[in-house]
One Martini backbone bead per residue (centre of mass of N, CA, C, O) as a GRO file, in nm:
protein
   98
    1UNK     BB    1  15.371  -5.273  -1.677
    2UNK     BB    2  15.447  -5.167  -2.005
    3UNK     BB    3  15.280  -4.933  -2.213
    4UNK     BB    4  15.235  -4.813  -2.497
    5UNK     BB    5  15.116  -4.502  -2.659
    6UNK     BB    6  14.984  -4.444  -2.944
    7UNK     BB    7  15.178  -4.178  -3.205
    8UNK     BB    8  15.188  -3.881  -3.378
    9UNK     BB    9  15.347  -3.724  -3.581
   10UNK     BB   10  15.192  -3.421  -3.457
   11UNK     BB   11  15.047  -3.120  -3.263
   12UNK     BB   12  14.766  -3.264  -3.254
   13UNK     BB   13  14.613  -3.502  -3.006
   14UNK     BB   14  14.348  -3.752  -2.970
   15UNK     BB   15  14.258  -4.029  -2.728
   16UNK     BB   16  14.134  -4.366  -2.679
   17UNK     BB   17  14.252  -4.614  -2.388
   18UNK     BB   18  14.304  -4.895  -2.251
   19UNK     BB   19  14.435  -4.911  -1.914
   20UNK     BB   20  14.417  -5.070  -1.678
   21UNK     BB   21  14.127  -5.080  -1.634
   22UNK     BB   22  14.086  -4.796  -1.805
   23UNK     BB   23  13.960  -4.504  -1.928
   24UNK     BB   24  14.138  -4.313  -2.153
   25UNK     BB   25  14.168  -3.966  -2.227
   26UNK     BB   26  14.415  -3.845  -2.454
   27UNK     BB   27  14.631  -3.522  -2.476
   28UNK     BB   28  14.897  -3.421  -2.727
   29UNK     BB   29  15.029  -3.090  -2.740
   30UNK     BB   30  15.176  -2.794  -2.892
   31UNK     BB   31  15.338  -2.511  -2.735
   32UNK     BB   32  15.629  -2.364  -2.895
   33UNK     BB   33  15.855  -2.599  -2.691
   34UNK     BB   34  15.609  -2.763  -2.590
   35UNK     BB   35  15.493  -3.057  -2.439
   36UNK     BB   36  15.177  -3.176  -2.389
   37UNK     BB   37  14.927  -3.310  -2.111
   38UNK     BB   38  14.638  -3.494  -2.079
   39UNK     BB   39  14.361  -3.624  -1.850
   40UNK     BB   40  14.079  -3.850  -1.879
   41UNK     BB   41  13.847  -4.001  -1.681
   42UNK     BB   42  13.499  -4.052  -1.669
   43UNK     BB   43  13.460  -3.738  -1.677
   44UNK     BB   44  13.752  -3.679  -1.562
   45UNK     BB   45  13.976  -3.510  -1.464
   46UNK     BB   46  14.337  -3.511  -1.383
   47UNK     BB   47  14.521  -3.366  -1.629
   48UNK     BB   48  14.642  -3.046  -1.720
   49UNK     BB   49  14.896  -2.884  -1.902
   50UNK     BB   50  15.108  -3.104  -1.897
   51UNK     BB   51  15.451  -3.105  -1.909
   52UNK     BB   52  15.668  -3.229  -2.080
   53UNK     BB   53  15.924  -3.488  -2.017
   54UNK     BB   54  16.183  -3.630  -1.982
   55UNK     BB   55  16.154  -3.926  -1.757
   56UNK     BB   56  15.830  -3.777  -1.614
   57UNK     BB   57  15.583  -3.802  -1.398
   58UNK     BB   58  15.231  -3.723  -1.489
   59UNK     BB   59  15.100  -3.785  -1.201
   60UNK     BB   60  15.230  -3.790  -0.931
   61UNK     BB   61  14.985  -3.545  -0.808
   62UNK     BB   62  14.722  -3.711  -0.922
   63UNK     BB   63  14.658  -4.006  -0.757
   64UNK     BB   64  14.389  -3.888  -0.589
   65UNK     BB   65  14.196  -3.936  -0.867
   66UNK     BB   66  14.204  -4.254  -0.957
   67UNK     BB   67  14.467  -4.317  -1.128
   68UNK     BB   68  14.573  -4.578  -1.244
   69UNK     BB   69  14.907  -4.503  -1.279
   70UNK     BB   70  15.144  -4.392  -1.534
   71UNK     BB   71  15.335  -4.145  -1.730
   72UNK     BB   72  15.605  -4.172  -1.974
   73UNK     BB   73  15.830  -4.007  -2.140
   74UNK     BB   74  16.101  -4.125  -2.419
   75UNK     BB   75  16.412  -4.150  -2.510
   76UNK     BB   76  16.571  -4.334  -2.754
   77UNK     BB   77  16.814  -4.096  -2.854
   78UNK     BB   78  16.888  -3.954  -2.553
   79UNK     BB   79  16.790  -3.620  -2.349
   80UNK     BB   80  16.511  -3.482  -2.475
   81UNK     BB   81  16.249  -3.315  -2.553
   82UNK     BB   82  16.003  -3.350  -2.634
   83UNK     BB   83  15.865  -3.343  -3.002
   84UNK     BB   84  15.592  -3.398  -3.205
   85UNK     BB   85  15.799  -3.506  -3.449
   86UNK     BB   86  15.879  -3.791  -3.265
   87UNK     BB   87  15.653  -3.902  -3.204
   88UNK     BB   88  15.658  -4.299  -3.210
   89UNK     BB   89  15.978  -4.275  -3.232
   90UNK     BB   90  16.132  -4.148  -3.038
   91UNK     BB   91  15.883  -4.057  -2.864
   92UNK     BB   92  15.761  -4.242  -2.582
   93UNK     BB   93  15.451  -4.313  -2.461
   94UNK     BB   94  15.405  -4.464  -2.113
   95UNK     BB   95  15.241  -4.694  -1.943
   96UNK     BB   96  15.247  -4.726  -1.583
   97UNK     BB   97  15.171  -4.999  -1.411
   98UNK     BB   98  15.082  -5.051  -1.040
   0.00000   0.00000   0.00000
């Protein structure tokens, strides 16, 4: 099951969220032309300074840190990389669920 992760198109956010029975504290920050992603769960980071892409997957190297599902920006208008204009808009953070 897929849930949006609600952001606002702001050029730096932290939330914190539960999904998937556990609690995620994320932060998406721009800088310069890109846009991170980090991610702490129980007071554990998981990843940090993770550069975002369209449409790949935020964990997929740190899935042995016990953070059970993953993560992934998606472009509802097209193949452009995030930036955090379009935040919660054109881009959808969403939470994929293992």
């Amino acid at each position: 099951m897929n849930q949006q992760v609600p952001l606002e198109a702001v050029p730096s956010q932290n939330l914190s969220v539960a999904l998937g029975g556990q609690q995620a504290n994320i932060s998406v920050y721009q800088r310069g032309d890109n846009l991170y992603f980090d991610l702490t769960s129980n007071g554990s980071p998981i990843v940090t300074t993770r550069i975002c892409r369209n449409k790949q997957l935020l964990l997929i190297d740190a899935l042995y840190r016990g953070f059970r599902g993953d993560f992934m920006f998606l472009d509802t208008q097209g193949d452009e990389q995030p930036n955090y204009t379009g935040l919660g808009t054109r881009y959808l953070l969403l939470y994929l669920e293992s």
